[in-house]
LUMKOL-437752 format. One line per 5 residues: number of its first residue (from 0); for each residue x, y, z of C-alpha. Coordinates in Angstrom, 2 decimals, m for minus. Each point is the difference from the previous one (the first is absolute). Layout:
REM residues N
NUM = X/Y/Z  ...
***
This chain:
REM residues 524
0 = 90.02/m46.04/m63.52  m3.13/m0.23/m2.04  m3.84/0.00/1.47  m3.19/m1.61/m1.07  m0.45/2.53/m2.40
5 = 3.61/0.12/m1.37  1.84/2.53/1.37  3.26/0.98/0.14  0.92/1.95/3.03  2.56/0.18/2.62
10 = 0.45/m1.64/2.87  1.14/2.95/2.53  m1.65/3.29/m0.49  0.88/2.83/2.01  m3.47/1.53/1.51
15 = m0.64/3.97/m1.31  m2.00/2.37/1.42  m3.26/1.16/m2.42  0.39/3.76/1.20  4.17/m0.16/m1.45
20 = m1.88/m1.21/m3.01  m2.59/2.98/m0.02  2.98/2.58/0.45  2.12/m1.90/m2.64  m2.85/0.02/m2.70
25 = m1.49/3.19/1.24  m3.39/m1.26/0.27  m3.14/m0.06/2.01  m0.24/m2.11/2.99  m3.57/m0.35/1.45
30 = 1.75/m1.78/3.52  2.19/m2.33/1.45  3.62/1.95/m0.62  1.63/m2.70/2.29  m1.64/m3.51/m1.48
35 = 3.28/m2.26/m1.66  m0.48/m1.29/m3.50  1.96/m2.69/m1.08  m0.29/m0.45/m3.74  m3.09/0.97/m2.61
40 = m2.25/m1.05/m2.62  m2.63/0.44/m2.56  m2.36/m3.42/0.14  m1.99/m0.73/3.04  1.01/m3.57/m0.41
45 = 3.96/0.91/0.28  m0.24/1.72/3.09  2.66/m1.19/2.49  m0.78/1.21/4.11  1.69/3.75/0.37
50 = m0.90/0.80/m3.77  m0.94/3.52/m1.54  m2.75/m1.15/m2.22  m0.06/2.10/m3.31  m3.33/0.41/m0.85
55 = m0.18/1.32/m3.14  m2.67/1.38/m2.80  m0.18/m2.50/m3.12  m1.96/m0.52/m3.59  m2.65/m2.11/2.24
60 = m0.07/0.57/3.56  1.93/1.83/2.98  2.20/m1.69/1.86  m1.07/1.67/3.38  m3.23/m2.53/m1.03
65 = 2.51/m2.97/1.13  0.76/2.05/3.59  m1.00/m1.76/1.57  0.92/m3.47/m0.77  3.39/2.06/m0.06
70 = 0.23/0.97/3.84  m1.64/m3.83/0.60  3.36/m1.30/m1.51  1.98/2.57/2.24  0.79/3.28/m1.70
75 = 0.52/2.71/2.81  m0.90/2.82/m2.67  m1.21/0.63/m3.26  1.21/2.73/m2.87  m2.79/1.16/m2.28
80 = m1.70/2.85/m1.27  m2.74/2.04/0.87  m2.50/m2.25/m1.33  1.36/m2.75/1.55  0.15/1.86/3.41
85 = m3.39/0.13/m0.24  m0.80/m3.20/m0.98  2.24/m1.17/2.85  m1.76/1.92/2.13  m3.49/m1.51/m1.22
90 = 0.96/m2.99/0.90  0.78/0.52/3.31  3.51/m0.93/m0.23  2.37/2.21/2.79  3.71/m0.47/m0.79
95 = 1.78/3.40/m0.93  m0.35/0.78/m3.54  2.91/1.64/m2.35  m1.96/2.44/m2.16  1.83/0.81/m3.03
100 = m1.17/0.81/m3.88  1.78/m2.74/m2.03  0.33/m2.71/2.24  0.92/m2.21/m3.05  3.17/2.13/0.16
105 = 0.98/0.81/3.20  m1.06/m3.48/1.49  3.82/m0.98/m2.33  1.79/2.76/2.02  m1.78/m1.19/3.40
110 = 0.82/m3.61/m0.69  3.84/0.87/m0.81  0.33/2.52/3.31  m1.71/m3.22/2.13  2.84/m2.49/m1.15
115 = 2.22/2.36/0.76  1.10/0.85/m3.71  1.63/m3.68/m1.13  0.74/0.61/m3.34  2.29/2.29/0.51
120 = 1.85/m2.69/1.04  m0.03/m2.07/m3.51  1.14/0.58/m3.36  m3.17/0.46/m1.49  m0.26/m0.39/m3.80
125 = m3.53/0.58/m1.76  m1.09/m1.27/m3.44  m3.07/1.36/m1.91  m1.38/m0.41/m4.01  m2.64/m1.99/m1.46
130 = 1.99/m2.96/m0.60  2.83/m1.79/1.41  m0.16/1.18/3.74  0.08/m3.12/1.54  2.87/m1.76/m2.35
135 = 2.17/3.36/0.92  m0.83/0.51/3.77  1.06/m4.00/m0.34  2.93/0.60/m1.57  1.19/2.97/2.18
140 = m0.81/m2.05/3.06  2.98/m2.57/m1.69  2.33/2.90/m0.43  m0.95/1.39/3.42  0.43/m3.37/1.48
145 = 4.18/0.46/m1.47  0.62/2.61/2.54  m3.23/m1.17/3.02  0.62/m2.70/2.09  m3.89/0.23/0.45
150 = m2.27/1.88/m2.43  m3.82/0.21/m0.65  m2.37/0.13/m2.81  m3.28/1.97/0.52  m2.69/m0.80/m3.53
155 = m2.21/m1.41/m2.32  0.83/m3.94/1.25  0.80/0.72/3.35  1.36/0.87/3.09  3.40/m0.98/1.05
160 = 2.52/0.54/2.47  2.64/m1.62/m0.02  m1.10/m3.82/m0.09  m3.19/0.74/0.82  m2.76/0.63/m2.41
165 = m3.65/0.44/0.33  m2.63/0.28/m3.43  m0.18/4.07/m1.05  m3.95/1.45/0.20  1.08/2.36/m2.80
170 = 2.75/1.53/m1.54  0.48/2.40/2.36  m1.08/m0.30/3.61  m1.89/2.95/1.78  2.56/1.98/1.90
175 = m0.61/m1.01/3.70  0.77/m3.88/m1.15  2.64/1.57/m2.27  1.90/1.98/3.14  m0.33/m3.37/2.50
180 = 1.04/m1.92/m2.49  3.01/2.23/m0.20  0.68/m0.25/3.65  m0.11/m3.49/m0.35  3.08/0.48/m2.23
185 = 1.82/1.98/2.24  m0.36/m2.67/2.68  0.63/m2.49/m2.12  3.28/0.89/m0.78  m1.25/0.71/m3.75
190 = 2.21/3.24/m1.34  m1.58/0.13/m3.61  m3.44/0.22/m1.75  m1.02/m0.55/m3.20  m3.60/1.16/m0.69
195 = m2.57/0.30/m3.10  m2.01/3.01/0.55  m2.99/0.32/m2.05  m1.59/2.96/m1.40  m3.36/m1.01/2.05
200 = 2.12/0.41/3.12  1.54/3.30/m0.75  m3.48/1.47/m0.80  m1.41/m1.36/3.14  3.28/1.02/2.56
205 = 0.76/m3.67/0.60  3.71/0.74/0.35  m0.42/3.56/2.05  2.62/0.50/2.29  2.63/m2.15/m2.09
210 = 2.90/1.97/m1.68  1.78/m2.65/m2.29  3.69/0.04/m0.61  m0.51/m0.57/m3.78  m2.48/m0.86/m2.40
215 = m1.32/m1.45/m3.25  m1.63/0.40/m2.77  m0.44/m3.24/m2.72  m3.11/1.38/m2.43  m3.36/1.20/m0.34
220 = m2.37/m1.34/m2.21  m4.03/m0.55/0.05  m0.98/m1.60/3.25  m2.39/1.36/2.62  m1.94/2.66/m1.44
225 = m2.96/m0.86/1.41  1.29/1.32/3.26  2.10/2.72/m1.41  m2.33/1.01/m2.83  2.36/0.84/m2.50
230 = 4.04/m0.26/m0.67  1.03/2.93/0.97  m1.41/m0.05/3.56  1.88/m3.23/0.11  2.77/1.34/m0.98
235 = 0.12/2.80/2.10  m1.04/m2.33/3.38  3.46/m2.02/m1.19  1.96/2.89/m0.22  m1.15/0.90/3.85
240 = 2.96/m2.59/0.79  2.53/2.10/m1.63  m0.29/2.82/2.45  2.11/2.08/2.28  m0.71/m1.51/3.62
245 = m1.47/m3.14/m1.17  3.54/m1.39/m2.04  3.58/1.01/0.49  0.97/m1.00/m3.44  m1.82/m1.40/m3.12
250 = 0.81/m2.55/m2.68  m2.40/0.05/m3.13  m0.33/m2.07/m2.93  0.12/2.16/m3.05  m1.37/m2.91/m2.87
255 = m3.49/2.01/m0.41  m0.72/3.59/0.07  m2.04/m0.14/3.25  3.84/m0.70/1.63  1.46/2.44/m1.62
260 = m2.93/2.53/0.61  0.68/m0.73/4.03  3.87/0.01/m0.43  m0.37/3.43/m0.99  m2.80/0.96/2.30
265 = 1.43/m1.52/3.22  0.99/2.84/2.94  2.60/m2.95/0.92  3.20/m1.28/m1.35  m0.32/m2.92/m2.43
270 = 2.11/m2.49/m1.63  m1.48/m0.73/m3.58  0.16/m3.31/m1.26  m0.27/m0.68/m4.04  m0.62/m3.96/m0.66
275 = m1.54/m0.18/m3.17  3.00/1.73/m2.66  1.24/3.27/m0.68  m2.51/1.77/m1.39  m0.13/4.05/m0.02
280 = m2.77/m0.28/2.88  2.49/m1.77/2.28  3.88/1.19/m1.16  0.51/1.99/3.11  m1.19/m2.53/2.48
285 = 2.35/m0.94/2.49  0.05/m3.52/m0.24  m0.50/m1.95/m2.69  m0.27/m3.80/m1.34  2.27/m1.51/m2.34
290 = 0.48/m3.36/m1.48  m2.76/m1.09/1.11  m0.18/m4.25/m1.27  m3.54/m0.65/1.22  m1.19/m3.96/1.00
295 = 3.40/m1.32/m0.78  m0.31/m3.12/2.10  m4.09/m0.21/m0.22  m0.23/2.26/3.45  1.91/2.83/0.32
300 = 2.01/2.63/m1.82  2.92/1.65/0.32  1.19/3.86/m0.93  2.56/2.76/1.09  m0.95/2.78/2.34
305 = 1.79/3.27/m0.36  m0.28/3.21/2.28  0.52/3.60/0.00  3.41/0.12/1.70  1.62/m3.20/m2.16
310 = m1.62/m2.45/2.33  m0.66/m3.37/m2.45  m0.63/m3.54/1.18  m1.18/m3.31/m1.80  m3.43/m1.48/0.64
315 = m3.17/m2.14/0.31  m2.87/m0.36/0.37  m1.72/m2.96/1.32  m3.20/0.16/m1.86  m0.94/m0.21/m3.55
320 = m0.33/2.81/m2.27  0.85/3.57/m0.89  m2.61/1.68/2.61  2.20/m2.10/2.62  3.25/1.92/m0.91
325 = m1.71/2.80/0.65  m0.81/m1.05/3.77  3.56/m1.25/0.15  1.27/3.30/m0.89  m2.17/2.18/2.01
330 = 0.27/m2.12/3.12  4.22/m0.12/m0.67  m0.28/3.96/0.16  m2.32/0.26/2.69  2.51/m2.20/2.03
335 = 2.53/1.72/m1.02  m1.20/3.19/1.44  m0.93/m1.50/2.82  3.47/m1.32/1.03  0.67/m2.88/m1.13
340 = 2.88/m0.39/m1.71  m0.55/0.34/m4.33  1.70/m3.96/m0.55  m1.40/m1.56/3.17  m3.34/1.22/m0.85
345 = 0.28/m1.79/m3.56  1.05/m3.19/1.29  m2.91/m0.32/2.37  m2.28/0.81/m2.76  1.24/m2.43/m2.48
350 = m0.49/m2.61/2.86  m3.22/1.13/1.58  m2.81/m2.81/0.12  m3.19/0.08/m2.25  m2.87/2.98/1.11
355 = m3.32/m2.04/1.16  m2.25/0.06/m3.04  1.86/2.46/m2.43  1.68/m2.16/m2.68  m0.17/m2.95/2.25
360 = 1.09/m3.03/m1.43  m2.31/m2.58/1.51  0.52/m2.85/m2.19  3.24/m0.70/m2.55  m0.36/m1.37/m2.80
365 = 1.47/m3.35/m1.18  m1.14/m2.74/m2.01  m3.16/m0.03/0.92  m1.42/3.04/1.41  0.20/3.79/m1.24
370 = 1.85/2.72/1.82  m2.92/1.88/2.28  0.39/3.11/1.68  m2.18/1.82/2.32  0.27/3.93/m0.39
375 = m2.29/3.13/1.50  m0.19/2.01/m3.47  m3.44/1.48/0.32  0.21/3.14/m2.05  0.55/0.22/m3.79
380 = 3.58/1.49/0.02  0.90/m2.93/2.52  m1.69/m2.24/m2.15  1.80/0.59/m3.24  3.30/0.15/2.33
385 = m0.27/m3.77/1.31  m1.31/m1.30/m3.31  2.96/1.69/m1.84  2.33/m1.43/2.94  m1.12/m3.56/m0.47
390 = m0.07/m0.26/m3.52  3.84/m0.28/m0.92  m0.06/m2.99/2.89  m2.86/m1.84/m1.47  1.51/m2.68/m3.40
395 = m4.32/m0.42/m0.49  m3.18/1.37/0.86  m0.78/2.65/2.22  m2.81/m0.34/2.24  m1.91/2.15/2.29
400 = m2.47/m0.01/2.91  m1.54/3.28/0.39  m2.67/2.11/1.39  m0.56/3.62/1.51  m0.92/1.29/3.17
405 = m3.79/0.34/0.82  m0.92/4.08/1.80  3.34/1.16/m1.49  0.56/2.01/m3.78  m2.55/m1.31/m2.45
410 = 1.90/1.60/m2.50  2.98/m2.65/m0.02  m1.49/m2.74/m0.33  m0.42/m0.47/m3.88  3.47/1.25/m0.47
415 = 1.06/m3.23/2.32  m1.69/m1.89/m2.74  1.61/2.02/m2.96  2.96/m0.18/1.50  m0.05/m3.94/0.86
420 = m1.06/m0.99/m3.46  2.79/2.06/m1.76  2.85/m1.59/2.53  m1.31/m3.29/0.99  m0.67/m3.25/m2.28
425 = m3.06/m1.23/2.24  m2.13/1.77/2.25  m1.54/m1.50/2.88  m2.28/3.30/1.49  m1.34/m0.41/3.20
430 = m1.19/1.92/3.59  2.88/1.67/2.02  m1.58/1.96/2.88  m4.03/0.23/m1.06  m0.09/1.48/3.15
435 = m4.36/1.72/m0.47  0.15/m0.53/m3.30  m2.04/m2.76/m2.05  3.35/m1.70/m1.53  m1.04/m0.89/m2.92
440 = m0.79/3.59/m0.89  4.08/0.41/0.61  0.97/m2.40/m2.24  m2.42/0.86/m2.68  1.63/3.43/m0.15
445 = 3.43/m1.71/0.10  m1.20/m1.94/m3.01  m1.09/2.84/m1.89  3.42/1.02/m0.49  1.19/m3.46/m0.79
450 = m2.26/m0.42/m3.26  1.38/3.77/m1.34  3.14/m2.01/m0.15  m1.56/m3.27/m0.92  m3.07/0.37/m1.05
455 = m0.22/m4.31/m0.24  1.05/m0.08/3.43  2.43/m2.74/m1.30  1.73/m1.82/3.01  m2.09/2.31/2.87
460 = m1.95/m1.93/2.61  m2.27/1.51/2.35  0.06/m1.93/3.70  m0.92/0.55/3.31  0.70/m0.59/2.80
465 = 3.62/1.41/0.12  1.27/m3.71/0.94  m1.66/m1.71/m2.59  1.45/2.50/m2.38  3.71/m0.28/1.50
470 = m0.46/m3.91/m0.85  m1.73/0.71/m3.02  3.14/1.62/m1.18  2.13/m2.82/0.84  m2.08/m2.36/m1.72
475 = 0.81/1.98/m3.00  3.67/0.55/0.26  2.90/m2.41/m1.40  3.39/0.01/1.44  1.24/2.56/m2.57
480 = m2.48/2.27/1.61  m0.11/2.98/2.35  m3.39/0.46/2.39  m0.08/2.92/1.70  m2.81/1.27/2.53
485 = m0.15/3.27/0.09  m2.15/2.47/2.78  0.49/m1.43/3.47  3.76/m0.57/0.21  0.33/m0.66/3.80
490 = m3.18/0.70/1.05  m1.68/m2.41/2.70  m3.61/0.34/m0.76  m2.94/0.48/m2.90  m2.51/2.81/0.77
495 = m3.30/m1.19/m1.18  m3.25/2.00/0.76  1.28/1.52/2.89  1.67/m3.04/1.23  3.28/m0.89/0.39
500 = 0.79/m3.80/m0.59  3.59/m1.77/0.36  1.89/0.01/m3.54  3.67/0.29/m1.30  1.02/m0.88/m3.67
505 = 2.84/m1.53/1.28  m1.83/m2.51/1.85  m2.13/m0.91/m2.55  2.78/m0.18/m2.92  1.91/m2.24/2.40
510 = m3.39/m1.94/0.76  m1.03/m0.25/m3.82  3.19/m1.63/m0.94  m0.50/m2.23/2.58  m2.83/m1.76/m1.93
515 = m3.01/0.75/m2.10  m3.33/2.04/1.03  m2.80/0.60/m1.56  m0.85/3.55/m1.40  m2.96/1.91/m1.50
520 = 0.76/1.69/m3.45  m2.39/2.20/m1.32  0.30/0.55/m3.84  2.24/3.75/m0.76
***
């Protein structure tokens, strides 16, 4: 089922000629009308034998560079541009060559017309929004799973079908992974798919060629701009999912005006869903929150969910604070809309399992050890979300492990410290993903925003590395306390100068309270 390299493909493909392809897509064919391709994609080193290799033109280098590793590996033919024809060319390489001008974008179409279409075959239900994709697409997969014998999750953690799950490269997987992987479903038995699709993907046609049945939108708040450039061109790359041909049917969150501003904007129907009150901004939503009695137990929350046409139904969520009833709600609706019936679809939700690093209760507390979670808030909105959400289930201090991405929006990172030192009791700030930057430039920005909060930097410790700073924290914590690490959530590994090195704070919460380490603590 899954290669060296981690794919996810079918077993049994069913050969198609390149010239159907040419007709189908309308494009130019330099030879070889009658050579059988068998699947696609877009890195050298995931080319399967009978593969159209997408070579295609990026930030740092042309894919019809890696040609001909590509036809090594055993793709039949290549799609490119006109550049990369060339370059193909160049290099002596002789297999017939798709010639196209966005290959990015047709190579989506290609890969869904060479699996033979297989999503139109599932249920497929899309989330997007800054925050909150991955709980949702999580908690639709439960509903899903009410009415699917056999369902699949496509995101941010990874890649499952049915049983089976492999580690996710990204949030969204380039399309020709993204249309085997759908195949896979089909021959799997799967019936339903629950997906995050990111605004990255939609600006680069990662999920060409898919129409989805319904989908989602949770927020959008500050994250990314240093690819996007500014919020309104993220915005606007969001809002590409809310499009005739690309969704049947839409389900927004309404809570901030960027939801509302797509609600109204949207060429496709939309359920609106209203989880915060009944404010002016969000009377005429369509669904709406009530009774909402947030971290009742210490975990979840319950509330009432009423619809346009008298639907109403009690229930939960299985994570702590407001931001989760939110999720809940949205991923009830999208559900909903998908098929599955309004009361099964709340029962699977109240029951579903913990999401892998997003509120993740790694250690409980009891007489001697503080409750510590593990969640992926990495923006400031998100931040202030799961600080507020852990607060009313924390009888003492609240402490934090911290940091901000290295190569990624500058701009955040003293807010993260504001923001921390308003919310939190003690502050441990540390590296999350330095990735080419020094790190200790990072957290000296970070820190800048701490000390316009407190400008004595009472109870803020400055550690590294990340480890020593997750134990760190729990040598500072009583049993009254709450530690939460904050950042990584589920993520497997620690970029650092360009490397990427083993790491989950899971692991090393469950390690530190295993027994003591030491750490290095430079003064804040």
């Amino acid at each position: 089922m899954t290669s060296p390299h981690g794919r996810m493909r079918p077993l049994h493909r069913t050969p198609r000629r390149l010239g159907d392809l040419a007709d189908h897509l309308e494009l130019s064919l330099t030879a070889g009308a009658d050579v059988e391709v068998t699947g696609a994609a877009v890195g050298s080193a995931d080319v399967e034998p009978g593969d159209l290799f997408g070579a295609l033109p990026g930030r740092h280098a042309h894919g019809a560079d890696f040609a001909v590793d590509a036809v090594a590996a055993g793709a039949v033919a290549i799609l490119t541009d006109e550049s990369g024809l060339e370059r193909v060319r160049a290099a002596g390489v002789l297999v017939p060559v798709l010639v196209c001008p966005d290959p990015r974008r047709t190579l989506g179409t290609a890969s869904a017309w060479i699996y033979g279409h297989p999503c139109r075959g599932l249920t497929v239900v899309g989330i997007t929004g800054t925050n909150g994709k991955t709980t949702t697409c999580y908690l639709v997969d439960a509903a899903l799973r009410a009415a699917h014998p056999t369902t699949a999750v496509v995101g941010t953690v990874e890649l499952k079908v049915g049983e089976t799950s492999i580690e996710s490269p990204r949030t969204t997987v380039e399309s020709p992974v993204l249309h085997g992987l759908f195949a896979l479903m089909v021959e799997r038995g799967a019936t339903a798919c629950a997906m995050e699709v990111s605004s990255h993907a939609l600006a680069l046609h990662r999920v060409e060629g898919v129409e989805f049945d319904v989908v989602g939108f949770t927020n959008l708040q500050r994250d990314h701009l240093d690819f996007h450039g500014d919020m309104e061109t993220y915005f606007s790359e969001k809002a590409r999912l809310f499009e005739p041909g690309r969704a049947r049917r839409g389900v927004v969150c309404v809570d901030d005006a960027w939801g509302r501003r797509l609600a109204a904007e949207s060429r496709i129907d939309v359920d609106t869903v209203a989880t915060l009150g009944a404010g002016d901004d969000v009377a005429d939503a369509m669904w709406h929150v009530r009774d909402a009695r947030i971290g009742l137990d210490g975990v979840g929350s319950t509330f009432v969910l009423t619809g346009p046409a008298g639907e109403r139904v009690e229930a939960a969520s299985p994570l702590p604070g407001r931001v989760n009833v939110s999720n809940a709600a949205v991923a009830l609706v999208l559900a909903y809309r998908a098929g599955v019936p309004l009361a099964d679809a709340a029962r699977a939700v109240a029951a579903a399992p913990g999401v892998p690093g997003r509120m993740e209760r790694v250690v409980e507390r009891d007489e001697r050890r503080p409750l510590c979670l593990v969640d992926y808030a990495h923006t400031p909105d998100a931040l202030e979300l799961a600080l507020g959400a852990v607060r009313p289930i924390t009888p003492g201090r609240l402490v934090i492990v911290f940091g901000s991405d290295g190569d990624r929006d500058r701009g955040k990172r003293p807010m993260m410290g504001e923001i921390a030192a308003r919310l939190a009791d003690v502050l441990v700030v540390t590296d999350e993903n330095p990735r080419s930057e020094e790190p200790a430039a990072i957290r000296s920005a970070i820190l800048e925003g701490v000390r316009r909060v407190r400008p004595d930097a009472l109870d803020v410790h400055e550690v590294e590395p990340r480890a020593a700073a997750v134990r760190r924290a729990l040598e500072l914590a009583r049993p009254e306390d709450t530690v939460i690490v904050t950042g990584k959530g589920h993520e497997p590994t620690q970029e650092v100068a360009g490397v990427f090195h083993r790491y989950n704070d899971r692991d090393v919460l469950l390690d530190a309270v295993a027994g003591p380490h030491d750490t290095t603590e430079n003064p804040a």
